[in-house]
N, C-alpha and C positions, 0 to 999 in steps of 0.2 A: 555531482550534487545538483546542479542546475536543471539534469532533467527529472529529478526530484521535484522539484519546487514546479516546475515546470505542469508535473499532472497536478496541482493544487490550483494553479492559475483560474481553470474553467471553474471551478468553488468558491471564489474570491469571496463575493457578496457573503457566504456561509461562511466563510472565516471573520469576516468582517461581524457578524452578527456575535460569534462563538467568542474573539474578543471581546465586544463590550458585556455578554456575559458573563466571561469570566474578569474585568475589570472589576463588575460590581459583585462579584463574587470575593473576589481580594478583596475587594473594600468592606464590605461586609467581615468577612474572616479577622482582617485586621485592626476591626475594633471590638472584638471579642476581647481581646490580652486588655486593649485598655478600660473595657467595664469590668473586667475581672480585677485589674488595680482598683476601682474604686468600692468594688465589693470589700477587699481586703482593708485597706487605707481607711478607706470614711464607711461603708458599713459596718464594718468586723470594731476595727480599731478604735475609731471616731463615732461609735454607735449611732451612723447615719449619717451625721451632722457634719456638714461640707465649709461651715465657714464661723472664725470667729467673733463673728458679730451676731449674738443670741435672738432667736427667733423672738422671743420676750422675756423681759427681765422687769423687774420688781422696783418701782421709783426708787427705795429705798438704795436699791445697789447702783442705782443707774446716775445716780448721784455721787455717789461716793466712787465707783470710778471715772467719772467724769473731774474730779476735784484735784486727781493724780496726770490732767492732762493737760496740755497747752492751749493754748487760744485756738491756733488750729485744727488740732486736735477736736479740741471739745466742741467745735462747729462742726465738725464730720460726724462726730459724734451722735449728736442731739438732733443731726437730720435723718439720722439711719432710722430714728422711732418716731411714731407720731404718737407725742407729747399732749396733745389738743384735747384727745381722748378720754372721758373718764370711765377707764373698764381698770374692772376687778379679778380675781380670780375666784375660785367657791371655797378659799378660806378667807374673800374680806381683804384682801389685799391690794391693793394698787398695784397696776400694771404697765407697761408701754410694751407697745406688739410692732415688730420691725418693719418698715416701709417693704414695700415691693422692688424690689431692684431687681435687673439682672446677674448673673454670675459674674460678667467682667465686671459691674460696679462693685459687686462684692468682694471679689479679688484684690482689686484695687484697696477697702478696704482692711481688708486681711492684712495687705503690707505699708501701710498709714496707720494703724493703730495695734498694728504686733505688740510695740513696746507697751505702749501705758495697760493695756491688755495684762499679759503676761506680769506687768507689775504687780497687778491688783490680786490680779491669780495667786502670786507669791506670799502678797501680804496676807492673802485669806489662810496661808496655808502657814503663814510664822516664818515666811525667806524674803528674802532680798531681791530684788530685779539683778545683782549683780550674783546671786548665789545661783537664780535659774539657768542669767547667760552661762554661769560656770559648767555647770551642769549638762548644759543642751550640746556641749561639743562645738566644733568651732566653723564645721565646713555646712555647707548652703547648700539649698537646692533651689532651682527655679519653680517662679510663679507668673503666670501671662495675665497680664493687662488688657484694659478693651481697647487698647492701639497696637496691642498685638506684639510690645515690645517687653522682655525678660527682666524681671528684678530676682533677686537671690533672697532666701529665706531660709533660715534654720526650720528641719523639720521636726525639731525637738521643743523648739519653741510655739511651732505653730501648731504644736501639738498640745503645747499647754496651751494657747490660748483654743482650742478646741475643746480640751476639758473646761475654762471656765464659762465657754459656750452653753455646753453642755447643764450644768451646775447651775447657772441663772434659767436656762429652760425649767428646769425640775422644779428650781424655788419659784418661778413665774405660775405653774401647775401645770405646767405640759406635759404629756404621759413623752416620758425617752423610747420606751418601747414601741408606741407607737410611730415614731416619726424614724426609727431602724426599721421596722420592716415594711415601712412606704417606700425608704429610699431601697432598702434589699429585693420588694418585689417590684419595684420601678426597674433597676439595673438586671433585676433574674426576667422581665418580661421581653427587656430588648434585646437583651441575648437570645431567649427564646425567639425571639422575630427572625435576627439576624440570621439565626441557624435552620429556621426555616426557609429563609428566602439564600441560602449557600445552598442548602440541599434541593431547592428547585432548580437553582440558576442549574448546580451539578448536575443533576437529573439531564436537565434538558442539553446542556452542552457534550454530555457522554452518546443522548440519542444524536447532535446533531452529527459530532463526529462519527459514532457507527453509521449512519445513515453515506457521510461524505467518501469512508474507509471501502464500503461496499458498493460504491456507486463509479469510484475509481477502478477497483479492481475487475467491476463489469464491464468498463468502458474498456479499459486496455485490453482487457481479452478479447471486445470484440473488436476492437482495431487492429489488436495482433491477428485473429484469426483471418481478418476481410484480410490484412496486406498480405501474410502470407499465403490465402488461395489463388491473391493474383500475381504469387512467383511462378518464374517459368523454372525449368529443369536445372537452369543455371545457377539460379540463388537458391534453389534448392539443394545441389550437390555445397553451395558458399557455407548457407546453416545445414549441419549434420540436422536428422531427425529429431537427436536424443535431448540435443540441445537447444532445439525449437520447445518442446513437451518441456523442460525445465524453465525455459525464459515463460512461456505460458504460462504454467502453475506455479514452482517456488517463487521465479524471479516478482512474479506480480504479485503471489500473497506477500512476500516483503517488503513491498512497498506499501499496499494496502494497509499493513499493519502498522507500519514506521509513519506512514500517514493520518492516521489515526492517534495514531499517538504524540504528533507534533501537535493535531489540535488542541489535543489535551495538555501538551507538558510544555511544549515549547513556547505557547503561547501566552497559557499562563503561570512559568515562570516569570518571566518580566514584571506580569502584574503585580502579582504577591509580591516581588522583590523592589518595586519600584514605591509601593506599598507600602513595604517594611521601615526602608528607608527614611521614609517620611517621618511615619512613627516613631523611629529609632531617635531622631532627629526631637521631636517633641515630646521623650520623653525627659530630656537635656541630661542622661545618666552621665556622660564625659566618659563610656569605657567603649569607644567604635573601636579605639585601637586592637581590640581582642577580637572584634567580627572581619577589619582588615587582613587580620595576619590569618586566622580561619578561611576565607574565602581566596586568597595568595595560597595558601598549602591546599585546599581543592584543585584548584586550577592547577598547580603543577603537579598534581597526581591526573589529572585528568590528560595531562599533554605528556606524560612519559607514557602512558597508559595506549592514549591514541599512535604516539610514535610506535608502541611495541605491538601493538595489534593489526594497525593499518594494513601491512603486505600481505598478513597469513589472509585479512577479509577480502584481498584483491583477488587470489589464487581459490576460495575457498570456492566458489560459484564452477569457475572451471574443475575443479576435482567430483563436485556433482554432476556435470554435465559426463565426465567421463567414465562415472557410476552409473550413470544414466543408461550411457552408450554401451558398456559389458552387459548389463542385467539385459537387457534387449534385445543385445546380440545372442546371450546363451539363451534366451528362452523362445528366442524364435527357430535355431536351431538346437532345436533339446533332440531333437529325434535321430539328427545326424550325430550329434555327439555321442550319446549310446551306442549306435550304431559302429561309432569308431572306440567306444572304450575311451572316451576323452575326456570323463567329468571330472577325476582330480586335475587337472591339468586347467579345467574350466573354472575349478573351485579357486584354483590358485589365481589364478588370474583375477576371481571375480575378488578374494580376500586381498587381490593387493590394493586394487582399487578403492575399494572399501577402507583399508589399514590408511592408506595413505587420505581420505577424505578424517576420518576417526583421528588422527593425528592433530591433522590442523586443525578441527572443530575441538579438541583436547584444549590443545595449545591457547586457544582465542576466547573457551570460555571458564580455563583456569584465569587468564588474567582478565578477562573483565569481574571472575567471581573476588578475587585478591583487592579488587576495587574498593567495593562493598565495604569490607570488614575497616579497612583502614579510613573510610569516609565517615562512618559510624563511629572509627576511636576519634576523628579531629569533631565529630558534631559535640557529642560529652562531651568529650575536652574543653571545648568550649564556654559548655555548661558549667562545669566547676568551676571552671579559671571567672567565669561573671561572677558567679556565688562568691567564691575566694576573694574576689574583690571588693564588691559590694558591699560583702561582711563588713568591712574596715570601714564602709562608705556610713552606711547605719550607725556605728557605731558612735563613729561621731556627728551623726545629726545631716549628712550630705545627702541623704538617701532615706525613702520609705523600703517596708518590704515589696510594696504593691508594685511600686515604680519599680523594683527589681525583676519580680516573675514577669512584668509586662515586657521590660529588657532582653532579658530572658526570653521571653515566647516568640518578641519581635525578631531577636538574632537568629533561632531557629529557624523561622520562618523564610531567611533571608541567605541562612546555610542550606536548607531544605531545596530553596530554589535552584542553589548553585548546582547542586545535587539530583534533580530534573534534569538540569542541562548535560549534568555529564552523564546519564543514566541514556539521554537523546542523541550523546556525542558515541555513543557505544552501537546504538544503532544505525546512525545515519550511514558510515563508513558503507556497512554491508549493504543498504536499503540505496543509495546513491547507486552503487557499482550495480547493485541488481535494475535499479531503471536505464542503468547507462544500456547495460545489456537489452531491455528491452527495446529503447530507443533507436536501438542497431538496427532490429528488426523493423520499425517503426518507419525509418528514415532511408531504408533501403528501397527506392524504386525498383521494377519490375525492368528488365530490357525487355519486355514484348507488352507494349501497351498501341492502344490505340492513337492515330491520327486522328484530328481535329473532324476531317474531311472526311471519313470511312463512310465507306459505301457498306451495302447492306446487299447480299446475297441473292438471286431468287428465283424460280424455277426455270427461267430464260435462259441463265447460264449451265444449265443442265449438268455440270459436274465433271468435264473437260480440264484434266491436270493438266500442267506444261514445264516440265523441268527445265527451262534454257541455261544451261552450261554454270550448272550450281556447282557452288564448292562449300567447304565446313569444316569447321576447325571451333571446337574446344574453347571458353576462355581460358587463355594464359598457357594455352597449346603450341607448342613451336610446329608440328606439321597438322595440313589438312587430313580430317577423315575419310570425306568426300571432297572429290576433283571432277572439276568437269562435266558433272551429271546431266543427260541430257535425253529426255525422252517427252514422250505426250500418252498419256492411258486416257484411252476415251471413253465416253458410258456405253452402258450395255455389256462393256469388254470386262475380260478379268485379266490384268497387269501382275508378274509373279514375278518375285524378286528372288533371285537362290543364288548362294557364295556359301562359302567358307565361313565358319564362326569366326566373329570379328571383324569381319568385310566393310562392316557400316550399313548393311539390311536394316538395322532397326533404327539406328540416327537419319538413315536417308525418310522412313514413312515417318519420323517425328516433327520431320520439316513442313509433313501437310500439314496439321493443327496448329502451326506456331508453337510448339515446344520450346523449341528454339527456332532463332533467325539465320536465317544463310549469309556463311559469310562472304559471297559474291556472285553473283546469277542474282536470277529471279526464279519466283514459281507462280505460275497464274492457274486461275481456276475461273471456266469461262471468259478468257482473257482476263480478268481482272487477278491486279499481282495482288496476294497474297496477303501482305501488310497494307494492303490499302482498303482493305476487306475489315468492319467488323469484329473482333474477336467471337464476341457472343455467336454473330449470323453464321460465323465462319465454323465456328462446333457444331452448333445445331446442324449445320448438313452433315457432320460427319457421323458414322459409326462405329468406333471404334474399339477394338477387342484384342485390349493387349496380351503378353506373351503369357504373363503369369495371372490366370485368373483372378481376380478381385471380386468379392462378392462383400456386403455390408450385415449387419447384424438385422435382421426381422425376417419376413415371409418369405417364398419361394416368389411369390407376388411382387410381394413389396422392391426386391431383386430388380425382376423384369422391366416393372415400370418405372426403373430409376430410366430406361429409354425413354419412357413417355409416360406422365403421372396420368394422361390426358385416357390413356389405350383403353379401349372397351376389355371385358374377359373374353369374349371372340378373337379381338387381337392379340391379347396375348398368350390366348391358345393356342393361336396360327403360330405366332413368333416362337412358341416353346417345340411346337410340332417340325417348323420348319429344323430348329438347333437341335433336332433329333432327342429333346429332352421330356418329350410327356412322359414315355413308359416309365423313368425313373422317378419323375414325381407323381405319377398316380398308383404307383407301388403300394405306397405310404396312406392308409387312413387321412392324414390330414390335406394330403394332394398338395393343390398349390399351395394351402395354408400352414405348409410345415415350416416348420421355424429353422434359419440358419444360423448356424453361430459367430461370432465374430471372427470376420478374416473368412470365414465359411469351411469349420477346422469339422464341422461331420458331414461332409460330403466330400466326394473323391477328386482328384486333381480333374479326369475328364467330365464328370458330370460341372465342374466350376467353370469349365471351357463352355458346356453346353449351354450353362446359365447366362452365360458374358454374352456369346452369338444372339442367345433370345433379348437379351437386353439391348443388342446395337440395333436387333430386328426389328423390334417394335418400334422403334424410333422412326424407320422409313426412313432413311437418307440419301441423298442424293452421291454420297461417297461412302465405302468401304471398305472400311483397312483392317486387315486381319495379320498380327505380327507373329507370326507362327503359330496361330491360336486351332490348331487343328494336331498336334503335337500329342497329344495325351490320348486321342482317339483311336480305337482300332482301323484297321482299313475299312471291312464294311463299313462301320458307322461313318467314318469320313469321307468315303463316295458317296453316301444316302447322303450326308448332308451338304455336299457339294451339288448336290443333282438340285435339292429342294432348293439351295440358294440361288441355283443359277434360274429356276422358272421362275421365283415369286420378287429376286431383285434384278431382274430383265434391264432394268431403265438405270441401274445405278453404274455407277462406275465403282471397280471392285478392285484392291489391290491386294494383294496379298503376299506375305512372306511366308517361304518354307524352304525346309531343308529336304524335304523327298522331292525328289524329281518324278515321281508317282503318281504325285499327288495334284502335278500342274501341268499333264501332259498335254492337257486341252486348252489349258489357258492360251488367247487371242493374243499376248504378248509376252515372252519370258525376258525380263534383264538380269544377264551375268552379272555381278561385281568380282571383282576381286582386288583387294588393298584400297578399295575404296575406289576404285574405275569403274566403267562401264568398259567391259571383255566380249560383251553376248549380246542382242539383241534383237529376237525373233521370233517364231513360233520354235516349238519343239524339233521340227523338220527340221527347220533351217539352221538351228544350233546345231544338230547334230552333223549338220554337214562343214559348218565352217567356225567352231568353237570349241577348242580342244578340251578347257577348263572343263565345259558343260557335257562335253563328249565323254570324259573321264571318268565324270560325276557319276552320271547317268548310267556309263556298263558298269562301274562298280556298285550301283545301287539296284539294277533293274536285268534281268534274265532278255536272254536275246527274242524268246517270244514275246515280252512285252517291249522290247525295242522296236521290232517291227511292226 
């Protein structure tokens, strides 16, 4: 999970940003539920009208409940209007119109003259101040003061003194209808704001996380792809192929996605629920106990949940990877499987592999799907059980409706979050395990890197190999490959390597490029040892054309010049001439401009040989290593094109591996191997006279007139 969070780190400042919009995005959201209370409460219910101290009332009433009040009272009273005034109404009436106050002053009045209020209300109506309290039910709700401290209030009571608010507006001549849909398109316009300014913040915090999601995902690919071009052979055989191509694409679109989406859920969870809370908290309902035990049953479905899914998310990566590795292997050999009548046999294989990923992927998203349905019975659940409760609350005067659905939207709100988290705890599992995997990749150093100090290559040291008493061994190999190797191929010469398949022929020439390191000798090139050489300097001299042709997808051109992007079409006409390759590509209308296919699957094993030699040609290197790359050629064609290599790479130094003794009669130096020694080492003659292995070879390979 650490190296999760880990790729988010370089984003920091954009997560920083993508919080405080979505803070003010919560915060915005969460006071939706509480103008939707005041819609219901005081626009719907209270026809606007937010407090019982009447906007204006009539001397006459203003009087007469003032007479039903106390000293203090009636000094709160008689300050709330100004009295000084002589206005009327347009029937003639004498008026007082209410001071300016704030809401908390109002407030405050609301719960200082409840009583004598709701008296007079009564007696308007033929009751009793003692028949109202009967009435209104006996449990309280809060109202905040301007010191921001809770007094208890019947809302049944503040409801009648709401009506007689009301009542004295109407007789003062104030249109009620007018002053409902001030305060209704007051409360509908801030919503309206609100909802505008959620669906920006949203807007922009979805572009910033796509933006983050696909900038991650760019980034680790190309980090994955730089560290792994600079493995040698060794971490290459460590990461199979299959499961390099899977940490590359699955492993990292899994992240990218789980990343993107912590922007969005992870983060603002919190918000909204930190949010809610608050709210929840100010609407002083007294039912949290119903959103505790709600948010307690999330969280233990979420931890059985993670407990039961966890292992199958651990193994799920590796059963792709080894989906991976079947599909790849049957379809690179499709030809030989035919060939052998082996496709049920393939199919079965490939079905079990498959059966066995289909399983677990079963398994992991029947139960995260089982999640879902029962987080949606405890969300409702919830719902009712507030409703259930409330009812009772209302009923007797403890509770509005507004304050309910506010409750209500706030809990939601506050399950909804819990419910993000566990939707992110379903992902994380798998999106963790798949970055650990890339990390591997990541954090793997290369054994063949450069020194600090490397020296740089260059036409002085002319290309002078020096094997002194190399050996090689495998990591984690209990025997050496190669023992003791020990020779010098000098330029201009051609150096032939011939044994036994398996000898070590092709581990010995992978030691010139640094493929791998030797594990005891040295090898210098122009006296300089090998690892103290450049990586980069130390390729560029060579040209190298291994056993199995590799060609890349584009032109016959584009091929060639992967030697040298720099070659004239002179040069790599000469280079395709010398690889005995023109006739074959000027066959073809399109000539060099014919297209190859990926892997180079419409052209023939030796025309791919041809094309590889033209490509190490054009290069012009001062070394030559050819790992049986003459193999697929007929004889003619492979003396023509040994003759053309020997006049036009005169100055290089030439190595080559072959298995015909035919084909290196002339070579200036042949080395025997066998088990990984040096058995031979001399020209053709001189093997024949005093190396049995190569003497063996050779009449079994070669008629006595070409021995002689």
């Amino acid at each position: 999970m650490k190296n999760l969070f880990k790729t988010l780190m370089p984003y920091k400042w954009t997560a920083l940003l993508v919080l405080l919009l979505m803070a003010g995005q919560a915060f915005c959201e969460m006071n939706l539920p509480m103008y939707t209370q005041a819609l219901i409460d005081t626009g719907i219910q209270n026809r606007g009208i937010e407090h019982i101290v009447p906007e204006a009332i009539t001397v006459s009433e203003f009087e007469a409940a003032a007479s039903g009040m106390t000293d203090d009272e009636r000094l709160l009273w008689e300050n709330a209007f100004i009295t000084d005034a002589d206005e009327k109404n347009d029937a003639g009436t004498a008026i007082y119109r209410r001071r300016e106050m704030t809401d908390d002053e109002l407030t405050a009045l609301d719960e200082s003259l409840l009583t004598p209020i709701v008296t007079r209300y009564a007696e308007k109506n033929g009751e009793s101040f003692a028949d109202a309290e009967a009435s209104a039910g006996t449990e309280t709700e809060n109202v905040s003061d301007s010191s921001g401290s809770s007094r208890r209030i019947n809302s049944n009571l503040l409801a009648m003194g709401i009506a007689y608010a009301g009542d004295c507006d109407q007789e003062a001549g104030l249109d009620l209808l007018a002053i409902q849909n001030a305060f209704m398109f007051r409360c509908g316009g801030l919503m309206l704001l609100m909802s505008v300014i959620v669906m920006a913040f949203t807007t922009l915090v979805s572009l910033l996380a796509a933006r983050v999601g696909a900038s991650i995902g760019k980034d680790l690919r190309s980090r994955l792809f730089a560290n792994v071009m600079s493995f040698s052979s060794a971490e290459m055989d460590e990461f199979k192929t299959s499961s390099l191509i899977t940490r590359a694409t699955n492993d990292i679109q899994q992240v990218q996605m789980t990343s993107t989406m912590m922007l969005r859920m992870m983060l603002f969870a919190p918000c909204i629920c930190t949010w809610s809370i608050i709210k929840v908290y100010q609407t002083h309902a007294h039912m949290n106990f119903v959103i505790v035990t709600g948010v307690i049953a999330i969280l233990l479905m979420v931890v059985v949940m993670f407990a039961v899914a966890m292992p199958k998310f651990r193994i799920m990566q590796s059963l792709v990877d080894a989906l991976n590795a079947v599909s790849r292997e049957i379809l690179t050999g499709i030809q030989v499987i035919r060939a052998f009548g082996r496709e049920e046999t393939e199919e079965e294989r490939f079905d079990k592999a498959n059966t066995d990923l289909y399983r677990n992927q079963l398994f992991v998203n029947r139960a995260m799907i089982s999640l879902t349905p029962f987080l949606m019975i405890i969300m409702y659940g919830l719902s009712i059980w507030i409703t259930w409760v409330a009812a009772g609350r209302i009923d007797a005067g403890g509770l509005q409706v507004g304050t309910m659905t506010a409750f209500i939207a706030y809990s939601m709100e506050i399950v909804f979050s819990f419910l993000m988290i566990a939707s992110m705890a379903i992902f994380l599992p798998r999106a963790g395990i798949a970055a650990d995997r890339i990390y591997e990749v990541l954090n793997t150093e290369t054994s063949i890197k450069n020194k600090e100090d490397a020296l740089e290559l260059t036409d002085a040291d002319r290309g002078e190999i020096r094997f002194e008493h190399v050996s090689f061994r495998y990591p984690d190999a209990e025997e050496n490959v190669l023992t003791d190797i020990d020779f010098t191929a000098r330029p201009g010469e051609t150096t032939a390597i011939i044994g036994a398949t398996g000898c070590g022929k092709t581990t010995l020439i992978n030691l010139i490029p640094r493929f791998f390191d030797a594990t005891e000798g040295r090898i210098t090139i122009g006296g300089k040892d090998i690892r103290d050489i450049r990586l980069d300097s130390l390729r560029d001299a060579i040209g190298y054309v291994p056993q199995k042709g590799i060609l890349f997808s584009g032109t016959v051109a584009e091929n060639i010049r992967w030697g040298d992007e720099d070659a004239s079409d002179e040069e790599m006409r000469l280079a395709a001439d010398i690889a005995q390759a023109t006739e074959f590509i000027e066959d073809r209308p399109e000539g060099f401009e014919r297209e190859v296919s990926q892997g180079g699957a419409n052209v023939s094993g030796g025309q791919k040989q041809r094309l590889a030699i033209a490509r190490a040609v054009v290069k012009k290197p001062m070394i030559m290593i050819f790992d049986d790359s003459f193999s697929a050629l007929d004889m003619k064609t492979d003396v023509t094109l040994r003759k053309a290599l020997a006049e036009h790479t005169a100055g290089s130094t030439r190595v080559i591996v072959a298995q015909r003794v035919g084909t290196i009669l002339h070579a200036e130096q042949i080395i025997v191997l066998d088990e990984g020694r040096i058995v031979g080492k001399g020209t053709h003659a001189e093997l024949m006279e005093n190396c049995g292995i190569y003497r063996d070879t050779a009449i079994s390979q070669l008629s006595e007139a070409a021995l002689a």
